[in-house]
N, C-alpha and C positions, 0 to 999 in steps of 0.2 A: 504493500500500500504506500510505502515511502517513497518508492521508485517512480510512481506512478504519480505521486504530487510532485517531485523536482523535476521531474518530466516536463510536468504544463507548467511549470516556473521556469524552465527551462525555454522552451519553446515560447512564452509570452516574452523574454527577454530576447528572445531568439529572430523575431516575425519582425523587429522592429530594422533589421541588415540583413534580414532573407531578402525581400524586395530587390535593396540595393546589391545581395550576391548575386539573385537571380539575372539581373539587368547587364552588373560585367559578365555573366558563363554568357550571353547570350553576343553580346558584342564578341566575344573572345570567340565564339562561332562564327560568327556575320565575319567577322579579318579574317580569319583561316581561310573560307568561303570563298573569301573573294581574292585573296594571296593565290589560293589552288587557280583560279578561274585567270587571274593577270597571267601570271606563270603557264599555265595550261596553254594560253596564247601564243604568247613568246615561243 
């Protein structure tokens, strides 16, 4: 049961730079993408 409450204390301090991690994996996607796709050209 202790696990399970530092969890969602966890996770509530957690939601607040998931947004902003999610936002960089998501660029750090979108450049690789588009590295492959310039490169690919070349």
């Amino acid at each position: 049961m202790e696990n399970k409450s530092n969890k969602y204390g966890f996770w509530t301090k957690y939601k607040k730079f998931a947004s902003t991690e999610i936002l960089l994996y998501v660029i750090m996607v979108v450049g690789i993408i588009l590295g492959i796709i310039i490169f690919g050209h070349k």
